[in-house]
N, C-alpha and C positions, 0 to 999 in steps of 0.2 A: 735323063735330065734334059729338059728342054725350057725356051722359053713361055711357049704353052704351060707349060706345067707348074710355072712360079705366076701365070697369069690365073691360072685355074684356081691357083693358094690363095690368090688376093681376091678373085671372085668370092671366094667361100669366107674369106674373109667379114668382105661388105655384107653378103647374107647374117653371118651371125652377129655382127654388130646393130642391124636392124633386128632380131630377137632379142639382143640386151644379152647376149651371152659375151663378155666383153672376156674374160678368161681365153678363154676359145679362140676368139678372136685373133687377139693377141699372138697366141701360140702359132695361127698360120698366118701371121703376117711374120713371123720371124724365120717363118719355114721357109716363107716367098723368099725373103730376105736373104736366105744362106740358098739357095738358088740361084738368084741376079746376082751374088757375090760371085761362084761357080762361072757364072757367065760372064764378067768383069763388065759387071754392067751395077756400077758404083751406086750412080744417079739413082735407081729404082729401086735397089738392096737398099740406099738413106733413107729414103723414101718409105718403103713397109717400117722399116726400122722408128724412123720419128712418130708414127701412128700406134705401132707397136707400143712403144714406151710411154705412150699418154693414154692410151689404151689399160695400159697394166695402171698405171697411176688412176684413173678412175675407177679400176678395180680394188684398189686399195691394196694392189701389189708392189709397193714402194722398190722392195728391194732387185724381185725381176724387171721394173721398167730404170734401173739406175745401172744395171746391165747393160741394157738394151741400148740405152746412151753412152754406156764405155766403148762397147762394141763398134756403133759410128766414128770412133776415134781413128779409125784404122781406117775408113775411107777417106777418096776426095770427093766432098763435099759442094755441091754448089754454091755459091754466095747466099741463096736463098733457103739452103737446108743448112747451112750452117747456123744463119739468122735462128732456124725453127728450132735445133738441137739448144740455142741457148735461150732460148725460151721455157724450154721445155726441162733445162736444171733449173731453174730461177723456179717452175711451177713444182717440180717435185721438192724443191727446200719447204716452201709457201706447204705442201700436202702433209713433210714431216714435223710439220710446227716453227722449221727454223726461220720464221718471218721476219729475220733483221737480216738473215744471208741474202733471202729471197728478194727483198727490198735493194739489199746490193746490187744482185743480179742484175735486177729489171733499170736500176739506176743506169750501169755502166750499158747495158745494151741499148737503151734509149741517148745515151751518147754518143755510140759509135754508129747508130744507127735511124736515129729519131728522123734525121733530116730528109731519110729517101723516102720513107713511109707512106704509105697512102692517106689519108686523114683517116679513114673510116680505120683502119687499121692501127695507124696510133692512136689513137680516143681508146681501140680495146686495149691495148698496155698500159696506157696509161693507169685505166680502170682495174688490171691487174697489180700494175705498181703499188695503187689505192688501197686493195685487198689486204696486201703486203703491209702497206703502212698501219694499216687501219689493226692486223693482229701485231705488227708490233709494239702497238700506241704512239703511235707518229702522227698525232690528232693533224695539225697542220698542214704536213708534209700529207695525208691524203686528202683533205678535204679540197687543196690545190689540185691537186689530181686529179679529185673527181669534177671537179667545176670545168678544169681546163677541157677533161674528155667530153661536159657538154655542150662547150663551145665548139668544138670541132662535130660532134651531130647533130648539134641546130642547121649550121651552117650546113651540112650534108645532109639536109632533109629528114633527119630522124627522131623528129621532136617527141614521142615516146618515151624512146632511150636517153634524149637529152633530159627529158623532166625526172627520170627515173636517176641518171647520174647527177644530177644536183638535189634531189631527196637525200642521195648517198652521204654526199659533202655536205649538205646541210647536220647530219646523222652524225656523222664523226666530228663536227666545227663543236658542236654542243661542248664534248668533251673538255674542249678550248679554252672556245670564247662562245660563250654562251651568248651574247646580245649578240653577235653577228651573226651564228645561227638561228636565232629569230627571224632578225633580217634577211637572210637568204630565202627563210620559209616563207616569209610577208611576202617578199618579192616574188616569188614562185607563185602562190596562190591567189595574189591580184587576177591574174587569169583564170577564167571558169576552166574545172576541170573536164576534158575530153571526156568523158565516161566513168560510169562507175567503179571501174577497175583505180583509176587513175585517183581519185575522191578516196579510195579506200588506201591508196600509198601515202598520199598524201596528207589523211589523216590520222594515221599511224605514225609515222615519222612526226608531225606537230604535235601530237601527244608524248612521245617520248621526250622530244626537247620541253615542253611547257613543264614535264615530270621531273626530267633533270633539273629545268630551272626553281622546282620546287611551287610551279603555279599549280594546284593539284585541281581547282575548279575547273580552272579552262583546259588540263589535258585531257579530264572527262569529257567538257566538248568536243573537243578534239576526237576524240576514240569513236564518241556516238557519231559522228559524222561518218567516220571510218565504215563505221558499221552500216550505215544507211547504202554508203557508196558500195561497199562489199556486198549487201542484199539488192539493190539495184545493177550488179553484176552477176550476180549470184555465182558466188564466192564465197564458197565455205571455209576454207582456212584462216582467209583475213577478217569473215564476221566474226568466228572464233578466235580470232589474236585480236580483233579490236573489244569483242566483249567479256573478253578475260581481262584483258589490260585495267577497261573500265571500272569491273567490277574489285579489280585490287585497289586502284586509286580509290572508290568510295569507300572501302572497310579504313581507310585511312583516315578519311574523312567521316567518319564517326557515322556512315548513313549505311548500314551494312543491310538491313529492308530492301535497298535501291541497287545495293550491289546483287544480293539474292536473284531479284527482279533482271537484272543483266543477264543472269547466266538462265535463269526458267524461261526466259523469252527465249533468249540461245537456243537450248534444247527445245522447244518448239520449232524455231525457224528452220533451225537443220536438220527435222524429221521431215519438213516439208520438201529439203533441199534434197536431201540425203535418204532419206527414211528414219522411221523410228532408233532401229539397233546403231544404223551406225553413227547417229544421233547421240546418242547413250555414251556410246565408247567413246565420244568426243567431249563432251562435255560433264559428263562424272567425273572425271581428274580433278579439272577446278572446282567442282560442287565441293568434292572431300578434302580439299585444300581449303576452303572457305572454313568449312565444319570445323577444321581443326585450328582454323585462326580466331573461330568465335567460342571455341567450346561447345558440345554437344547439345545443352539445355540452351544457348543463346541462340545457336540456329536453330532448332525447333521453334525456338520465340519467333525469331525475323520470316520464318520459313509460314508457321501460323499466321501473320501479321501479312504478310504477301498475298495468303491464299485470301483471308476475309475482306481485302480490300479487290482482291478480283471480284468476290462477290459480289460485291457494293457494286462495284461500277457495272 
């Protein structure tokens, strides 16, 4: 038993969590862990220990990473791993669904500790507080959250993340107050957007509020913009979550030709992105969800009707 040897555990450690073996991982950081305990070396045993348990929690190991936190109970703690262990129940409640405990958590921790914080570091709790409120439907209580978390990364240079955590609070305000999420979005998008990535969040997020608000035209704009900005990133997921979305709003809108047309463009563009198969496997789910919301002889009508006006044109 040496301290080599509980350095050696965390070595191998870092190695498999760079392979994504997070199991694994896990298991020798706990190893490290009852090592540096052996060696009354508190500090370092917390330490594997707090990665350990969020380690298991991303593995979807709940019940070994809520161990892994009892275990720490029995050390002394630095001020700073204690901070991180109570974080780290506040994220395992949030993992097990209980997001009004979780919201607790992050509450009282942001109390007793909100004020030492780095900005850059409370903007991300806050952002988790967000998470928290947002599954427990604490429409207000996050959208506050996520706005305040972009005021602290504007200010700290991270206007990305800041535009991305007031998409958020705009996203959850809907739920609310629907005209004030409007105006968050307005106010957001008066700005060109940085890039296509950015064009494609942004117009996801305004189509779902225009959809909540029941304006079903303009969330169609809204999504085809999405889409535009998602193909000018080339961005397969988000052209396929903004021309899915589309294409549901139009069967609503009685144009179900145009919705067709959403998705057979679809699967073009993402054969080009993607290739053909894995084109296929993305966009047949909505196709056969479509089929079944129009009935079988109706899609072949809109599906017919799509194909002879390609011709045409």
């Amino acid at each position: 038993m040496s301290a080599a040897q509980a350095a050696a555990l965390e070595s191998g450690a870092r190695q498999l969590l760079a392979q994504a073996d997070l199991s694994g991982a896990a298991t020798r950081l706990q190893e490290a862990a009852d090592l540096w305990r052996d060696l009354n070396s508190d500090h370092r045993a917390a330490s594997c220990l707090l990665l350990a348990a969020s380690t298991w929690r991303l593995a979807g190991v709940l019940d070994a990473g809520t161990a892994v936190v009892e275990q720490a109970a029995a050390l002394t703690l630095s001020p700073e791993l204690a901070r991180g262990f109570e974080l780290e129940r506040a994220e395992q409640a949030l993992a097990r669904g209980h997001s009004a405990l979780a919201h607790a958590l992050m509450e009282a921790f942001l109390t007793r500790h909100g004020a030492q914080l780095e900005p850059l570091l409370r903007a991300q709790v806050l952002q988790r507080r967000a998470a928290a409120a947002t599954a427990a439907h604490y429409w207000p209580q996050a959208a506050a959250d996520f706005f305040a978390a972009a005021e602290l990364l504007q200010t700290g240079g991270h206007a990305a993340d800041a535009e991305a955590a007031r998409l958020a609070g705009a996203a959850v305000l809907v739920h609310w107050d629907s005209v004030a999420a409007e105006s968050a979005w307005d106010e957001l998008v008066a700005l060109p957007a940085s890039d296509g990535a950015a064009a494609a969040r942004r117009g996801l997020v305004g189509g779902q509020i225009a959809l909540l608000r029941g304006d079903l035209p303009v969330a169609v704009q809204r999504f085809d913009a999405a889409r535009q900005g998602a193909l000018d990133a080339r961005d397969a997921l988000s052209y396929l979550a903004a021309s899915t979305h589309a294409a549901d709003v139009l069967v609503e809108l009685d144009l179900a030709q145009q919705a067709y047309a959403r998705l057979a463009t679809a699967w073009a563009t993402l054969g080009d992105l993607l290739g053909r198969e894995a084109a296929a496997d993305l966009v047949r789910p909505p196709l056969l969800r479509l089929r079944e919301r129009l009935g079988a002889q109706a899609f072949a009508s809109v599906r017919e009707g799509y194909e002879a006006a390609r011709r045409r044109a």
